[in-house]
C-alpha positions in Angstrom: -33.4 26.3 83.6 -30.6 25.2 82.2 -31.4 26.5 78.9 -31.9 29.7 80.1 -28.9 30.0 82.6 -26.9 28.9 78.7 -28.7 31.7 77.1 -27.6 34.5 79.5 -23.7 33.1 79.1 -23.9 33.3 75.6 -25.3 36.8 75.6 -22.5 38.2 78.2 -19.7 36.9 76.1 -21.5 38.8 73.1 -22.1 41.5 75.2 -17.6 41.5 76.5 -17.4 40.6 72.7 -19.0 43.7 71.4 -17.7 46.1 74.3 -13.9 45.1 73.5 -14.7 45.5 69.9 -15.9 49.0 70.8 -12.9 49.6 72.8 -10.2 48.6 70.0 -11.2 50.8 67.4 -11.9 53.5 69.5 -8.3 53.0 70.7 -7.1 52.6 67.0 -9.1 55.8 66.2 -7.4 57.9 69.1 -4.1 56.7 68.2 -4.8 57.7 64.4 -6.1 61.1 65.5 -3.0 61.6 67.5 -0.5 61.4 64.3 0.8 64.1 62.2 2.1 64.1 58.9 4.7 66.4 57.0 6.4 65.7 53.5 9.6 67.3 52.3 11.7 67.0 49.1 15.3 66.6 48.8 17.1 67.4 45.5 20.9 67.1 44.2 22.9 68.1 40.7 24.7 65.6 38.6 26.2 65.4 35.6 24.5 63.0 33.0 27.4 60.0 31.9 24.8 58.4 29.3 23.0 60.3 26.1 20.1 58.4 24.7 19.4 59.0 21.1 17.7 57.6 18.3 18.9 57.7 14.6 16.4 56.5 11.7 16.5 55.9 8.1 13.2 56.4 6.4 13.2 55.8 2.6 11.6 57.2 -0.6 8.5 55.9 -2.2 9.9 53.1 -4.5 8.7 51.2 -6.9 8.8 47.7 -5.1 8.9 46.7 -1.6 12.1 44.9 -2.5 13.4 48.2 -3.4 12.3 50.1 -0.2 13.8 46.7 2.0 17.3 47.1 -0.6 17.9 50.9 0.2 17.1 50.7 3.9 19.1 47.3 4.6 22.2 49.1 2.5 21.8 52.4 5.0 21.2 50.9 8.3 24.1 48.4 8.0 26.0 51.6 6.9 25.2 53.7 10.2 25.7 50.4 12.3 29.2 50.0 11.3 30.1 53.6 11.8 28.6 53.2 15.1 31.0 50.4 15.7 33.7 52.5 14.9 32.8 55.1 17.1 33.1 52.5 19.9 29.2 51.9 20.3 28.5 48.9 21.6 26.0 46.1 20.1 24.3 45.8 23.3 24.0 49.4 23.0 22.5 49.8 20.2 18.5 48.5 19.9 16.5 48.4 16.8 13.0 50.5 18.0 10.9 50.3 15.0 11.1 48.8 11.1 7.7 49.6 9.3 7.3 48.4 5.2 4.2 50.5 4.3 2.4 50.4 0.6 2.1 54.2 -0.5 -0.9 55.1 -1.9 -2.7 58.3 -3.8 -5.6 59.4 -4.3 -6.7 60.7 -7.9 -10.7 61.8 -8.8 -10.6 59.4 -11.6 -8.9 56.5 -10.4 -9.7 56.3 -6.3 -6.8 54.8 -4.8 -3.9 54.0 -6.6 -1.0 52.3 -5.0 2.0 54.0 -5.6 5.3 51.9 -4.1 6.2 51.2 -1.0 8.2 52.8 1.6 10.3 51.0 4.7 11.6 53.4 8.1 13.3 52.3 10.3 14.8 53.4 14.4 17.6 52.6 16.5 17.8 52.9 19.9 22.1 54.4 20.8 22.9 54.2 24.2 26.0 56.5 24.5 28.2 56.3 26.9 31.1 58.6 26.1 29.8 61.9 26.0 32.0 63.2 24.0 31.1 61.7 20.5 27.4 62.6 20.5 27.9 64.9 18.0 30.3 62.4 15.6 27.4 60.3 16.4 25.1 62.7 14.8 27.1 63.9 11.8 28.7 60.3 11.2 25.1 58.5 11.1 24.2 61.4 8.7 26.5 60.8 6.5 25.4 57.4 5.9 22.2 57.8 5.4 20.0 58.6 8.5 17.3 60.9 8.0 15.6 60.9 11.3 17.6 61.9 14.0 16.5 63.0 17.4 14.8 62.5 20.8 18.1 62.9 22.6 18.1 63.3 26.5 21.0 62.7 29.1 21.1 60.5 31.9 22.9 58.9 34.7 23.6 55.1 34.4 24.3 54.8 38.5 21.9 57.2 40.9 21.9 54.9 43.9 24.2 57.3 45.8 22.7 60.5 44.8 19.2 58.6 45.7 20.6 58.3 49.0 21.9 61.8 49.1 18.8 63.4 48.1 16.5 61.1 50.7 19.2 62.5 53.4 18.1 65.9 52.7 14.3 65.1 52.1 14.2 63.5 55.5 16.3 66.8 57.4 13.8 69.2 55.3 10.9 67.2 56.4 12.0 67.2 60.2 12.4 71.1 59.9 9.4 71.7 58.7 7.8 69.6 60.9 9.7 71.0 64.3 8.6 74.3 63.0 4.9 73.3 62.9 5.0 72.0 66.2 6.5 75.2 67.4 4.3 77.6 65.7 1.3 75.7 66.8 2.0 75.1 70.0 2.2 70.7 69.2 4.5 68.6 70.8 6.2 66.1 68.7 6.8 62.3 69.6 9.1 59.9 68.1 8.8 58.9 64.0 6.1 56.4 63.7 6.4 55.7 60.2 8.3 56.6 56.9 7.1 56.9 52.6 9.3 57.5 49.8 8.6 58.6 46.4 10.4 59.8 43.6 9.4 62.9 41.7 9.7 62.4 37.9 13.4 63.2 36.9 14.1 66.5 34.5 16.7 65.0 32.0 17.6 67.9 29.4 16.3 67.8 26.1 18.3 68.3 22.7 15.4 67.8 20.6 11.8 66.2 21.3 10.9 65.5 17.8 13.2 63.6 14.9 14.6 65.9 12.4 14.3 65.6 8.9 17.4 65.6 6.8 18.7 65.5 3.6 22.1 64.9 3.0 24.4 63.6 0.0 26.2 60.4 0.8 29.2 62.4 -0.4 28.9 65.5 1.7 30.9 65.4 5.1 29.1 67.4 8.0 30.5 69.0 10.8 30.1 67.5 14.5 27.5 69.7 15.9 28.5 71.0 19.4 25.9 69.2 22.0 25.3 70.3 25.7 25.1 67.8 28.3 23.6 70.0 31.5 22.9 68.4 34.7 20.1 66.0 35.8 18.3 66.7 38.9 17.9 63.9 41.3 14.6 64.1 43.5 13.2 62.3 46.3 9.9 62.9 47.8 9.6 61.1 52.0 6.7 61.5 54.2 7.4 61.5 57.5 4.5 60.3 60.2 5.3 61.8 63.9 3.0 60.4 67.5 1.7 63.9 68.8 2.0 63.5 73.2 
């Protein structure tokens, strides 16, 4: 008897168990059917204060890798110290890549013959005043760089114009979702939750791809005139609204 009368109090506490079970995700489930969701995207104009640029030095086929290492050491610390001059700073500027390569061609009666060596080598400039990108360009030239390019503007500080662009993400979002409600006949509830996300910022471009040049050490170029734009700043926020 006893066994039995332990039996049927296990099996009601199951049985509350498995209704207020029941009962909780069904109430979960109504209060995730009664959401609704609308995005919106707030965007803002700024002047770039930073140009990132990178200048190279790649070298001729020469005889020895000593020779290759000689010629690029000579022209690197020569674009460094104009650098210096400019007023770039060491923390500003980055070495990206130094590659000694063997050279090698091919001939029908020989295979593979190796012909010399060849060293390149990148800097990463981080320029902050605007106004010497192109002395930057011409200068580097001059001593040497041949590789010179991938050059896009941007904005060392965007914590305020983050915040201005949320501002307007957030009053684009509760437009669109008042008129929603309004042309569907919903009623809105408070703001039950909140997402941000950045969209992938548009810097402007001066050139994607490093240029080639060849220029006498003794030949003095002409700044060329380089256009800064404006960035745009975008955020992305998702607002979540209870529907009564």
């Amino acid at each position: 008897m006893q066994k039995i009368h332990a039996f049927l109090i296990s099996l009601l506490i199951l049985t509350i168990g498995t209704v207020l079970s029941v009962a909780f995700v069904m109430t979960n489930k109504n209060k995730q059917e009664d959401r609704f969701t609308v995005s919106g995207t707030g965007t803002v104009y700024a002047k770039a204060d930073i140009a990132n640029i990178s200048v190279g030095v790649k070298t001729g086929t020469k005889k020895t890798a000593a020779e290759a290492t000689k010629e690029s050491t000579n022209k690197m610390n020569n674009i460094i110290t104009e650098l210096k001059k400019l007023k770039i700073k060491e923390k500003d500027i980055k070495t990206s890549n130094y590659n000694l390569n063997p050279v090698y061609n091919y001939t029908q009666d020989n295979g593979q013959v190796l012909e010399g060596y060849e060293v390149s080598q990148n800097l990463d400039l981080k320029v902050r005043d605007l106004n010497v990108i192109g002395d930057v360009i011409a200068k580097t030239t001059e001593q040497g760089a041949n590789q010179i390019g991938n050059i896009n503007f941007t904005i060392d500080d965007e914590f305020a114009l983050k915040n201005q662009a949320r501002e307007l993400a957030i009053e684009k979002a509760k437009e669109k979702a008042k008129m929603i409600a309004k042309q569907s006949g919903m009623k809105l509830g408070s703001i039950k939750d909140v997402s941000e996300g950045s969209a992938a910022p548009a810097y402007p471009m001066y050139s994607n791809a490093k240029m080639d040049l060849a220029v006498s050490s003794k030949e003095t170029l002409e700044a060329p005139a380089i256009q800064t734009g404006q960035n745009e700043i975008n955020v992305d926020v998702t607002l979540t609204y209870e529907v009564e």
